[in-house]
Structure formats: structure tokens, C-alpha cells
C-alpha positions, 0 to 999 in steps of 0.5 A: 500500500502506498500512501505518498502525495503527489505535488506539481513542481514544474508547469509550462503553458501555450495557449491563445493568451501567450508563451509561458506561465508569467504570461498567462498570469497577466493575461487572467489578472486582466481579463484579457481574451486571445480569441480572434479571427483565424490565421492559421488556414484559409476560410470558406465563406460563412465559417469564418468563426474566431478561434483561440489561435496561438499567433507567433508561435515558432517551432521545428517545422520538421513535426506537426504544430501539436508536437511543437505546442508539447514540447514547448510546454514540456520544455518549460515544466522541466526547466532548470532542472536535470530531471528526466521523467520516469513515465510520459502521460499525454492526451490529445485529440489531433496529433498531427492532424493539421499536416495530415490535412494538408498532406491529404489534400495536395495528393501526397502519397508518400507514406514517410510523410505522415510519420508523425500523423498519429496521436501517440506520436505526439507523447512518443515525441516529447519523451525521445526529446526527454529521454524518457525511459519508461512508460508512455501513455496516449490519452485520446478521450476528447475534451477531457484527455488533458485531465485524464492524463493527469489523473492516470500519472496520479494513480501511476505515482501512488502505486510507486512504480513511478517517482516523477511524471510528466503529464498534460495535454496538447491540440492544435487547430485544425480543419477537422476540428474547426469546421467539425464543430461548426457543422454541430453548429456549436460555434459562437460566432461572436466567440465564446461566452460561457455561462452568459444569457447570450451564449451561442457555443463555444470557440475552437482553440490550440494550446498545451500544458504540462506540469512535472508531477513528484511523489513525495511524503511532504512538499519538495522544495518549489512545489506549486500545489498538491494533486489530491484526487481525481475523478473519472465517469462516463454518462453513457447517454449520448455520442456528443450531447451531456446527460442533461441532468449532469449525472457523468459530470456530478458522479466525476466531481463526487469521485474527485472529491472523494479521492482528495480526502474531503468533502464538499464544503472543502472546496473553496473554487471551482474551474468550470468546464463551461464552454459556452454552449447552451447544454454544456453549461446548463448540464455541469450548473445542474450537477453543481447544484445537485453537488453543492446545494446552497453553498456553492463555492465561487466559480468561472470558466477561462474558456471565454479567454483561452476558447477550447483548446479540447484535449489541452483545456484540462491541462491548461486548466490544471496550471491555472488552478495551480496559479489560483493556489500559488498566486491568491488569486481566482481567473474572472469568466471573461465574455460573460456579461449577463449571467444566465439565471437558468444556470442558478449559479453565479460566476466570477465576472472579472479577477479578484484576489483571494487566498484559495486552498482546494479548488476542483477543475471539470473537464467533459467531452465527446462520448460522455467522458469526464474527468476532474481533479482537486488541487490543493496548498502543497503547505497544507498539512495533510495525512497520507493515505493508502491506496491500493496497487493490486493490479492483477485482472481476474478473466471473465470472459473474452472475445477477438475478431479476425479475418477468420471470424470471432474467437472460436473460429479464430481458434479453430483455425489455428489448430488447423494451421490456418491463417486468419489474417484479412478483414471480414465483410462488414455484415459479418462483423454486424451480424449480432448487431440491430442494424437499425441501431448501427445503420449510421455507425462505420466499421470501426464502432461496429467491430468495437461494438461486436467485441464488447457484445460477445465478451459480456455474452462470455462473461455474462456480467457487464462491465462498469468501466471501459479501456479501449485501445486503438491505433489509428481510431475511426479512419473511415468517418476522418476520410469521409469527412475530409474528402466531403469538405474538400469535394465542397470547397470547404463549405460543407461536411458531416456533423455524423463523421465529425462526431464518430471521427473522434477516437474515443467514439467507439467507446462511448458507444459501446457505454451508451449500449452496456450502460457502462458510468464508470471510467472511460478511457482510450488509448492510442499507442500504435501498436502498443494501444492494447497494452496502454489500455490495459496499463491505464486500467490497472492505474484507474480501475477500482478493486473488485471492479469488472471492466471491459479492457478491449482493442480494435482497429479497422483497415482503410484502403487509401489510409492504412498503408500511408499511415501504418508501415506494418500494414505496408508490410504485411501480405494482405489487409487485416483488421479486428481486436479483442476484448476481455472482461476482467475483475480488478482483484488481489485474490483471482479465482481463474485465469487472470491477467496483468501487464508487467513491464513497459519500456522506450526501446530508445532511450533504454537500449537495456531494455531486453535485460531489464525486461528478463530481471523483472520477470524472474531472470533467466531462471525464472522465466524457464521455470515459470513459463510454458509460451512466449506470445511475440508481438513483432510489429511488421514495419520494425521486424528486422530489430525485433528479431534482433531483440528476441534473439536477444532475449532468447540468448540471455534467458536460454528459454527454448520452449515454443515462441509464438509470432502472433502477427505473423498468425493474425495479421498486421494492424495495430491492436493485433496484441488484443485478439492475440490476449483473447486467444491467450486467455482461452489457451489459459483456461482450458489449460493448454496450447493447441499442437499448431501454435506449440511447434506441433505437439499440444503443450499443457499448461501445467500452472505455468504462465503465458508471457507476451512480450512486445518488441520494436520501438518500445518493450512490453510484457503482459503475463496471463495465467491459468 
């Protein structure tokens, strides 16, 4: 049990209201907006809207302006320190979008182009400028990826397997986002007037924050302020609009402050969410309400100054929570003039001085995700207390989908000595599922949605929260939306695409369908996504919580193979997933499973030999292990092979080694069908005779390892 406090003790900050922490201070002290016409791309009449833009921004033009806007905020949290970060948690909605779309357009199909197109490769970025060994995470949950993050190095220091952590978040502007937002017609055009009588939606924006996160009993030297919870909920309501009542919003917040070890009345600011559209704020004031009765605390939102910068605002929102606890001051809610009296709650309109201890900040997004987190006075004296670290997930139930159909037939198969790479034809991914609720859901959401079905059928419980993980998220709903705008001129898309573009969008619906409130969140680690999700979950998931830890990504003809260097090696076009329910336990029953090991390859190249003495040295891998699962992404083979010969030299293991990719086909979260298929291995007690060089190997209590190689090292252990 650990029970050390986790304290911010460095911040950097870009957003519209400038570079840097200093700035940004003035900018709030004076009720100053940054919101103004767009610059940064032309504009097709009639959306010509004003965005939170960041004007004189500089950055190596060699990565896309997200990555420039992570570093940069990165940069300013670690300065003057040597410290290297232990982990990287970064959330993020566009990744390299704003280049892809240019990229896209002008034709381009070189695929070395979009090297930098995904939205892990933002975090992947950041830790090789910091040399950051170890765990690296992408949070994709929309507007509250930011938060989330936060709230996942939280958890990732408390089990003390971390000591300093580097978390936030960072989105540029770009096209998808812009005109994506217009289409819901969510734009103010006037710019964002949160929590205003007037107000007609919100105003898209660009930023990043990040804050340098330290595990410590008491405050180091030049903490800010103290992280003391986190909350995270899902409203399984609606794929874009808030429960109305605000039961996501006011479960997260009651979680937060449960977390933080206080109470209600203990809060003395609140940082609103409040973006300024009519449901956003009437929803997050409902649940206010329901929280705080007649003593709410004062409260403002910043996004009248900042607009929404979507996966950044938590982020941005922490740092300016952690300057109300330093500098005594509370950020006015700029654009808003006339308080909205149906809101029943009454903001504070320009800054005024005050001394705050604790303050809550709510972050909500697309899919019903919330996240929010309590800051408090790092001199405050505080107790420390307990939190569990148990991190091994009981098996329940499992599904996979690939080209040879679900988990049975996938399996048969293999004992056949089959390959089931391909894709299947989406009707055959539909086919369990009410095609009248699904005629508007593409083929990423439907496989996502069919691989949930079938493991809660397997499992027979429904899960209460949900850890997806997926490569490259929704391709075909982002291709369709593009080439609709591009086709118009740029005057015209889908609000549809939009809203089922957004990579957490098959979570959410899988929520709305099992009726899932608990956390949510997406994963986007390229080939590692199933085993981000499945750390993410042992970090957020509660003891004795079932949950969903799941992954899926779908082939697209023309943005697979410039996307994905694996799919241009692989032989033919593969698609699918997996999907286990699992119980958090100490004390599991059956089969159970647990990640183990998580390193960056490159800055870490002894991460083979770290990887044998944390699962037992040579010995104990040959004593405990009965099949090693490889996961050996096709565009890295070559150093892969490299890598597990390494491994194989310094463990002696001799027993069967099996190449999953090579057995399921090439796509991102391959490593998730493969873990289903694992999972039945492991409860049946056996591998069948194809997969364990020709003779059926029993399993005998000993433990299935999947070890995943390339540009990072993983390990995941299933046992009987």
C-alpha cells in the first residue's frame, strides 16, 4: 500500500493568451481574451468563426504544430532542472492532424510523410526529446484527455512504480476540428461566452500544458500545489450531447472529491468546464447544484479567454488552478456579461484576489467522458493515505475478431494451421448487431461494438468501466469527412463523421449500449494501444471492479498503408481486436491477467535485460513459463528479431515462441485478439499442437508471457 502525495513542481503553458506561465498570469489578472479571427488556414465563406489561435508561435517545422505546442510546454515544466521523467502521460485529440490535412489534400502519397500523423506520436515525441525511459501513455478521450492524463500519472505515482511524471495535454487547430464543430453548429460566432444569457457555443482553440508531477511524503522544495484526487465517469447517454441532468459530470466531481480526502464544503473554487454552449453549461450548473446545494463555492470558466483548446483545456486548466493556489488569486469568466439565471449559479465576472486552498477543475467531452481533479496548498498539512496497487485482472470472459471470424473460429483455425489474417465483410462483423441501431455507425464502432457484445455474452456480467485501445481510431468517418469538405470547397461536411471521427467514439458507444458510468478511457499507442489500455486500467480501475479492457482497429484502403508501415508490410489487409472482461482483484479465482513491464526501446537500449530481471531472470522465466506470445510489429521486424534473439540468448528459454502477427495479421491492436486467444489457451489449460511447434503443450500452472518488441518493450503475463 502506498500512501505518498503527489505535488506539481514544474508547469509550462501555450495557449491563445501567450508563451509561458508569467504570461498567462497577466493575461487572467486582466481579463484579457486571445480569441480572434483565424490565421492559421484559409476560410470558406460563412465559417469564418474566431478561434483561440496561438499567433507567433515558432517551432521545428520538421513535426506537426501539436508536437511543437508539447514540447514547448514540456520544455518549460522541466526547466532548470536535470530531471528526466520516469513515465510520459499525454492526451490529445489531433496529433498531427493539421499536416495530415494538408498532406491529404495536395495528393501526397508518400507514406514517410505522415510519420508523425498519429496521436501517440505526439507523447512518443516529447519523451525521445526527454529521454524518457519508461512508460508512455496516449490519452485520446476528447475534451477531457488533458485531465485524464493527469489523473492516470496520479494513480501511476501512488502505486510507486513511478517517482516523477510528466503529464498534460496538447491540440492544435485544425480543419477537422474547426469546421467539425461548426457543422454541430456549436460555434459562437461572436466567440465564446460561457455561462452568459447570450451564449451561442463555444470557440475552437490550440494550446498545451504540462506540469512535472513528484511523489513525495511532504512538499519538495518549489512545489506549486498538491494533486489530491481525481475523478473519472462516463454518462453513457449520448455520442456528443451531456446527460442533461449532469449525472457523468456530478458522479466525476463526487469521485474527485472523494479521492482528495474531503468533502464538499472543502472546496473553496471551482474551474468550470463551461464552454459556452447552451447544454454544456446548463448540464455541469445542474450537477453543481445537485453537488453543492446552497453553498456553492465561487466559480468561472477561462474558456471565454483561452476558447477550447479540447484535449489541452484540462491541462491548461490544471496550471491555472495551480496559479489560483500559488498566486491568491481566482481567473474572472471573461465574455460573460449577463449571467444566465437558468444556470442558478453565479460566476466570477472579472479577477479578484483571494487566498484559495482546494479548488476542483471539470473537464467533459465527446462520448460522455469526464474527468476532474482537486488541487490543493502543497503547505497544507495533510495525512497520507493508502491506496491500493493490486493490479492483477481476474478473466471473465473474452472475445477477438479476425479475418477468420470471432474467437472460436479464430481458434479453430489455428489448430488447423490456418491463417486468419484479412478483414471480414462488414455484415459479418454486424451480424449480432440491430442494424437499425448501427445503420449510421462505420466499421470501426461496429467491430468495437461486436467485441464488447460477445465478451459480456462470455462473461455474462457487464462491465462498469471501459479501456479501449486503438491505433489509428475511426479512419473511415476522418476520410469521409475530409474528402466531403474538400469535394465542397470547404463549405460543407458531416456533423455524423465529425462526431464518430473522434477516437474515443467507439467507446462511448459501446457505454451508451452496456450502460457502462464508470471510467472511460482510450488509448492510442500504435501498436502498443492494447497494452496502454490495459496499463491505464490497472492505474484507474477500482478493486473488485469488472471492466471491459478491449482493442480494435479497422483497415482503410487509401489510409492504412500511408499511415501504418506494418500494414505496408504485411501480405494482405487485416483488421479486428479483442476484448476481455476482467475483475480488478488481489485474490483471482481463474485465469487472470496483468501487464508487467513497459519500456522506450530508445532511450533504454537495456531494455531486453531489464525486461528478463523483472520477470524472474533467466531462471525464472524457464521455470515459470510454458509460451512466449511475440508481438513483432511488421514495419520494425528486422530489430525485433534482433531483440528476441536477444532475449532468447540471455534467458536460454527454448520452449515454443509464438509470432502472433505473423498468425493474425498486421494492424495495430493485433496484441488484443492475440490476449483473447491467450486467455482461452489459459483456461482450458493448454496450447493447441499448431501454435506449440506441433505437439499440444499443457499448461501445467505455468504462465503465458507476451512480450512486445520494436520501438518500445512490453510484457503482459496471463495465467491459468
Amino acid at each position: 500500500m502506498k500512501g505518498d502525495r503527489v505535488f506539481i513542481t514544474g508547469m509550462g503553458i501555450v495557449s491563445s493568451l501567450g508563451s509561458g506561465v508569467q504570461e498567462h498570469y497577466d493575461s487572467l489578472r486582466n481579463n484579457r481574451s486571445g480569441i480572434k479571427p483565424l490565421t492559421l488556414f484559409p476560410l470558406s465563406e460563412g465559417n469564418r468563426h474566431p478561434a483561440g489561435e496561438i499567433t507567433g508561435f515558432e517551432w521545428d517545422r520538421s513535426v506537426p504544430r501539436t508536437h511543437g505546442l508539447a514540447l514547448a510546454a514540456a520544455k518549460e515544466a522541466l526547466s532548470g532542472r536535470n530531471t528526466v521523467p520516469d513515465a510520459v502521460i499525454i492526451g490529445t485529440t489531433t496529433g498531427g492532424m493539421a499536416l495530415t490535412e494538408e498532406l491529404l489534400r495536395k495528393g501526397e502519397k508518400r507514406p514517410d510523410c505522415y510519420r508523425y500523423h498519429s496521436t501517440s506520436s505526439v507523447a512518443e515525441y516529447c519523451a525521445a526529446a526527454l529521454r524518457c525511459p519508461g512508460l508512455i501513455v496516449t490519452v485520446t478521450n476528447a475534451c477531457s484527455s488533458g485531465s485524464a492524463a493527469i489523473k492516470l500519472a496520479l494513480e501511476l505515482l501512488r502505486t510507486g512504480k513511478a517517482t516523477c511524471v510528466l503529464a498534460g495535454g496538447a491540440d492544435s487547430l485544425c480543419r477537422l476540428t474547426y469546421y467539425g464543430f461548426n457543422s454541430l453548429q456549436l460555434i459562437d460566432p461572436e466567440g465564446s461566452r460561457p455561462l452568459d444569457r447570450s451564449r451561442r457555443g463555444m470557440s475552437v482553440a490550440e494550446g498545451s500544458a504540462m506540469v512535472l508531477l513528484e511523489a513525495s511524503a511532504s512538499a519538495p522544495e518549489g512545489a506549486i500545489a498538491e494533486v489530491l484526487g481525481g475523478g473519472l465517469s462516463c454518462d453513457a447517454h449520448h455520442p456528443a450531447t451531456p446527460h442533461p441532468e449532469g449525472a457523468g459530470a456530478l458522479a466525476a466531481m463526487g469521485r474527485a472529491i472523494e479521492d482528495a480526502g474531503t468533502a464538499s464544503s472543502g472546496i473553496e473554487y471551482i474551474n468550470l468546464h463551461g464552454t459556452g454552449t447552451k447544454d454544456n453549461d446548463l448540464a455541469e450548473a445542474a450537477a453543481i447544484r445537485a453537488l453543492f446545494g446552497g453553498a456553492v463555492p465561487p466559480l468561472s470558466s477561462i474558456k471565454g479567454a483561452t476558447g477550447h483548446s479540447l484535449a489541452a483545456a484540462g491541462a491548461i486548466e490544471a496550471v491555472v488552478c495551480s496559479m489560483v493556489i500559488r498566486d491568491g488569486f481566482i481567473p474572472g469568466n471573461t465574455g460573460c456579461t449577463d449571467p444566465d439565471p437558468e444556470l442558478k449559479v453565479s460566476p466570477v465576472l472579472k479577477a479578484l484576489d483571494k487566498k484559495t486552498g482546494t479548488v476542483l477543475s471539470n473537464s467533459f467531452g465527446f462520448g460522455g467522458n469526464n474527468a476532474c481533479l482537486v488541487l490543493g496548498d502543497p503547505a497544507a498539512p495533510r495525512k497520507t493515505r493508502p491506496h491500493g496497487t493490486a493490479a492483477v485482472f481476474e478473466i471473465l470472459g473474452g472475445a477477438c475478431v479476425t479475418g477468420a471470424g470471432d474467437l472460436a473460429r479464430t481458434i479453430a483455425s489455428l489448430q488447423e494451421g490456418k491463417n486468419c489474417g484479412g478483414t471480414l465483410p462488414l455484415p459479418d462483423i454486424s451480424k449480432n448487431l440491430p442494424a437499425r441501431e448501427v445503420r449510421r455507425l462505420k466499421r470501426l464502432t461496429r467491430l468495437a461494438l461486436a467485441l464488447a457484445l460477445d465478451a459480456r455474452n462470455a462473461a455474462s456480467q457487464d462491465p462498469a468501466s471501459i479501456f479501449f485501445g486503438t491505433a489509428w481510431g475511426p479512419l473511415s468517418e476522418t476520410y469521409d469527412f475530409l474528402t466531403k469538405l474538400y469535394e465542397s470547397d470547404e463549405q460543407f461536411t458531416s456533423p455524423t463523421d465529425f462526431v464518430g471521427s473522434v477516437h474515443n467514439a467507439p467507446a462511448g458507444q459501446i457505454a451508451i449500449w452496456l450502460k457502462a458510468t464508470g471510467a472511460n478511457i482510450t488509448a492510442t499507442g500504435g501498436d502498443y494501444s492494447f497494452e496502454q489500455s490495459l496499463f491505464a486500467a490497472s492505474l484507474a480501475a477500482g478493486s473488485g471492479e469488472t471492466l471491459l479492457v478491449m482493442g480494435a482497429d479497422e483497415h482503410h484502403e487509401e489510409l492504412s498503408p500511408l499511415f501504418d508501415g506494418s500494414v505496408r508490410a504485411g501480405k494482405d489487409p487485416a483488421d479486428g481486436g479483442g476484448a476481455l472482461i476482467l475483475k480488478k482483484t488481489e485474490s483471482p479465482a481463474g485465469p487472470c491477467i496483468a501487464p508487467l513491464f513497459f519500456e522506450n526501446y530508445a532511450a533504454s537500449p537495456g531494455a531486453i535485460a531489464s525486461l528478463v530481471r523483472s520477470l524472474g531472470g533467466a531462471d525464472g522465466i524457464n521455470a515459470t513459463c510454458a509460451a512466449v506470445f511475440a508481438g513483432m510489429p511488421g514495419g520494425e521486424k528486422a530489430s525485433c528479431r534482433k531483440q528476441l534473439d536477444e532475449f532468447l540468448d540471455a534467458t536460454g528459454y527454448t520452449g515454443p515462441v509464438i509470432d502472433y502477427r505473423a498468425l493474425l495479421g498486421e494492424f495495430g491492436t493485433v496484441t488484443a485478439a492475440a490476449a483473447a486467444v491467450a486467455a482461452q489457451c489459459a483456461k482450458e489449460g493448454m496450447v493447441p499442437a499448431a501454435l506449440a511447434s506441433g505437439a499440444a503443450l499443457q499448461l501445467r500452472g505455468k504462465r503465458l508471457l507476451m512480450v512486445g518488441l520494436g520501438s518500445f518493450v512490453t510484457a503482459m503475463e496471463i495465467t491459468a
